[in-house]
C-alpha positions in Angstrom: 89.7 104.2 107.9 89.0 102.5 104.7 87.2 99.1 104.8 88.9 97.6 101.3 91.7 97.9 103.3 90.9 96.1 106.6 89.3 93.5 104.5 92.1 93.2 101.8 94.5 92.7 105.7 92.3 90.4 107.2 92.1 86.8 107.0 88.3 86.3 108.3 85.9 86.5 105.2 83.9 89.2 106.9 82.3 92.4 105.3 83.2 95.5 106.6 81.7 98.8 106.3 83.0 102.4 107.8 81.1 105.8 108.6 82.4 108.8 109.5 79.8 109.0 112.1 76.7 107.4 113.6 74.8 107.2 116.5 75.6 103.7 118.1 76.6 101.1 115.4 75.2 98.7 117.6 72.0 100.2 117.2 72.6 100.4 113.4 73.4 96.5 113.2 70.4 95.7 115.3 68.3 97.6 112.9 69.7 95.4 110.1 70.0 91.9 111.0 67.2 90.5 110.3 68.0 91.8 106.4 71.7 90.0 106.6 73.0 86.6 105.4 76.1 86.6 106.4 78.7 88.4 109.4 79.0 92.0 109.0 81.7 94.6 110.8 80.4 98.0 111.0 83.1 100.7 112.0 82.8 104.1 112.9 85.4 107.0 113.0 82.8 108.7 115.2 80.0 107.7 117.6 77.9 110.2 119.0 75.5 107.9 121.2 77.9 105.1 122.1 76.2 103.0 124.7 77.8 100.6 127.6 76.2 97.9 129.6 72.9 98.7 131.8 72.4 102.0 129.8 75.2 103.7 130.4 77.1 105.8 128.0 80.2 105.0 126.2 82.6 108.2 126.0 84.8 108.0 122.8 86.8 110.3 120.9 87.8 110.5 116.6 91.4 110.5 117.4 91.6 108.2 120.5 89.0 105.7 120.2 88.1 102.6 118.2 83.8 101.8 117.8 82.8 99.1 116.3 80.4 96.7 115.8 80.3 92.9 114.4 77.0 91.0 113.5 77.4 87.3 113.5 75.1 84.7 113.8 74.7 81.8 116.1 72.5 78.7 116.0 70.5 77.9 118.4 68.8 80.1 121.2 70.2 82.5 123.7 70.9 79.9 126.0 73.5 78.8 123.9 75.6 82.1 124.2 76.3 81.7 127.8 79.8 83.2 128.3 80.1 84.3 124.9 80.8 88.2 126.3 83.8 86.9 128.4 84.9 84.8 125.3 85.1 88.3 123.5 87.0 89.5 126.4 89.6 86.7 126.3 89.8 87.1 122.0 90.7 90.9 122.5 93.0 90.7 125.1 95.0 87.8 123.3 94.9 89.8 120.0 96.5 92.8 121.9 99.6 90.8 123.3 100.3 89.4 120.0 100.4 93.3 119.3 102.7 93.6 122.8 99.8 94.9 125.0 99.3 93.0 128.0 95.7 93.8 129.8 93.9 92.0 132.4 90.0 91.2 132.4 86.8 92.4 134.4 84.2 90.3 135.3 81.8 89.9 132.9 82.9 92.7 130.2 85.4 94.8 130.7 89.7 95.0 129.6 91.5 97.0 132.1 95.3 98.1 131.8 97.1 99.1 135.0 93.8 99.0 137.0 92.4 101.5 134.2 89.1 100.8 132.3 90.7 100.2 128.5 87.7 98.4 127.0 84.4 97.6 126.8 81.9 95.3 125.3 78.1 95.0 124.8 76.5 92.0 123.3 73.2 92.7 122.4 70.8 89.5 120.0 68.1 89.1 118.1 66.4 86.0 116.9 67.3 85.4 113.6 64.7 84.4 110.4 64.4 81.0 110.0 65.9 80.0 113.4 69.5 80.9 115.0 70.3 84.2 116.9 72.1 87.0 115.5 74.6 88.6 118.1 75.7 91.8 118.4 78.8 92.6 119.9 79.6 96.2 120.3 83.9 97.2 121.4 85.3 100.1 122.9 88.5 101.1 122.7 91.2 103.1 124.5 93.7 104.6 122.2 94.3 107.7 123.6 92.9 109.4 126.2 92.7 112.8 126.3 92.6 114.9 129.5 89.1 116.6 128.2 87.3 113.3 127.6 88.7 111.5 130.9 87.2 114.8 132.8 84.1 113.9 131.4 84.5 110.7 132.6 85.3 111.6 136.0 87.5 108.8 136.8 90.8 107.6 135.1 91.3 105.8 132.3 93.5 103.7 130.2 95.3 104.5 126.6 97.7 102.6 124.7 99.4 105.0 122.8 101.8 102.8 121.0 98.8 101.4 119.2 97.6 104.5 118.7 100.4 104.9 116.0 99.6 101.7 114.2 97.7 101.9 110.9 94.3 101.7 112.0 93.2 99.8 109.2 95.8 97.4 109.9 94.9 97.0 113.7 91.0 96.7 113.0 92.3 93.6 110.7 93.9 92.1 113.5 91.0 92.4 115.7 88.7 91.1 113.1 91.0 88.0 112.8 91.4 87.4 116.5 87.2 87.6 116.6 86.2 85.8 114.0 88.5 82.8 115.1 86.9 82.9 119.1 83.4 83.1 117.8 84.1 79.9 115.5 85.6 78.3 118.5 83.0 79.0 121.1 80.2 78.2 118.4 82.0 74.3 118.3 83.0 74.3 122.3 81.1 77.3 124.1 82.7 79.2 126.8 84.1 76.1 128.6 87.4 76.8 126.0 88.3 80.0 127.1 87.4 79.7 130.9 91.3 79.3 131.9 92.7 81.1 129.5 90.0 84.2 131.0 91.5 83.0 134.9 95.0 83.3 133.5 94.6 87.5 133.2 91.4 88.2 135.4 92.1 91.3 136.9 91.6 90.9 140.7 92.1 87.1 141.2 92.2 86.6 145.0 91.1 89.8 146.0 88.5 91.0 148.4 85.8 92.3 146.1 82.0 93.5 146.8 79.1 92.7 144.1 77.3 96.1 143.4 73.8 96.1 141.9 72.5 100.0 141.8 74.7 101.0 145.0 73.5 98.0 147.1 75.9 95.7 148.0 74.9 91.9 147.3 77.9 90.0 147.7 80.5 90.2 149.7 83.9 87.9 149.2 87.1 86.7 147.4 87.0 86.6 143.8 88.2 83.4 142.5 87.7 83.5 138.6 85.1 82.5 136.7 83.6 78.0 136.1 82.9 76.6 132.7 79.5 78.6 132.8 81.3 82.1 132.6 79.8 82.3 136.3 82.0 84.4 138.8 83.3 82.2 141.6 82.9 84.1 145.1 84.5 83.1 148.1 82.2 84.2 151.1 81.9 83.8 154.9 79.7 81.1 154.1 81.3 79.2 151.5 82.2 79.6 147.3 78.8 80.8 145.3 78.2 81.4 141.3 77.3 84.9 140.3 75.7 85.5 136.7 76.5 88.3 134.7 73.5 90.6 135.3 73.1 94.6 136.1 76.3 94.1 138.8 78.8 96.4 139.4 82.7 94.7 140.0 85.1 96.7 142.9 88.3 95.9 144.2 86.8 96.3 148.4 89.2 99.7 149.7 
């Protein structure tokens, strides 16, 4: 991947930088935020410490797998960025079926295809110099996936091979562009803009689902998308609750 090229393809006036390999660019971009002025997309062909939400790892391979990171800054506190991994969710997923991908969504961060894990994100901030907060926003994706890597995985998971044969370059352009253009919008209107168009592919609208946190079971109920808030709508035994994102584990009830 060469980063003249994504940036010479892309339309958002973002700098872009590619390694061959790192540890986590998340971790990388955290480390330099506080020394940036402007947004900043850090890809690499390789990451050996990937990380998902709540600690876990994030299993990725050269030839099947896109890691990347994009550092952008915000005004205003964290309070303001209520929703904002949900947002991403929505920007990648409508960036995908321009590129004839449909996929569904995961309450609060995940793209699934065909009831497969296919994405991922992780948001992580810092408070930025002189007021502001710098984001983080870490992506995962599914290319390929190789028999050897889904082992290690030790469930299934989803590819989408006919991107796979894109020009990577050209595809990392497109995601860029689809990116840039969400945060912009939910910096001027916040998540309460993409809160239908999240409902139109959430994954397991109307189904019985049970809220997980570290095994125990919390909720219980039919999901029924997500309010204004990015909150997950539950329909219980004893009426509709909110559910903030948090350390909570989302699964279709069996």
């Amino acid at each position: 991947m060469n980063a003249d090229a994504i940036m010479a393809q892309s339309r958002a006036q973002v700098a872009v930088e590619v390694v061959r390999e790192t540890g986590s660019t998340n971790a990388d971009l955290l480390a330099r935020v506080a020394q940036l002025s402007a947004p900043l997309l850090l890809v690499a062909e390789h990451q050996s410490a990937g990380r998902g939400r709540a600690g876990r790892s994030w299993l990725s391979s050269p030839e099947g797998s896109l890691t990347f990171s994009l550092a952008w800054r915000f005004d205003g506190g964290p309070q303001a960025l209520v929703g904002l991994p949900l947002a991403v969710g929505v920007a990648l997923a409508e960036t995908l079926a321009t590129l004839g991908q449909q996929v569904q969504l995961k309450w609060p961060n995940d793209l699934l295809k065909d009831g497969d894990k296919l994405a991922g994100i992780l948001i992580e901030t810092q408070a930025a110099p002189g007021g502001g907060t710098w984001t983080v926003i870490g992506i995962g994706l599914n290319l390929l996936m190789p028999d050897e890597l889904e082992a290690q995985l030790g469930r299934s998971a989803a590819g989408m091979p006919w991107l796979a044969r894109m020009e990577r370059d050209t595809l990392l352009a497109r995601l860029l562009d689809g990116l840039a253009a969400a945060l912009e919008e939910f910096a001027a209107r916040g998540f309460a803009a993409f809160s239908a168009r999240w409902n139109l592919r959430h994954a397991w609208q109307g189904e019985t689902v049970v809220l997980l946190d570290n095994g125990a079971v919390l909720h219980e109920g039919r999901a029924a998308g997500v309010d204004d808030s990015g909150r997950l709508l539950l329909d219980t035994l004893d009426g509709r609750i909110t559910v903030m994102a948090g350390d909570v584990s989302l699964r279709v009830k069996t």
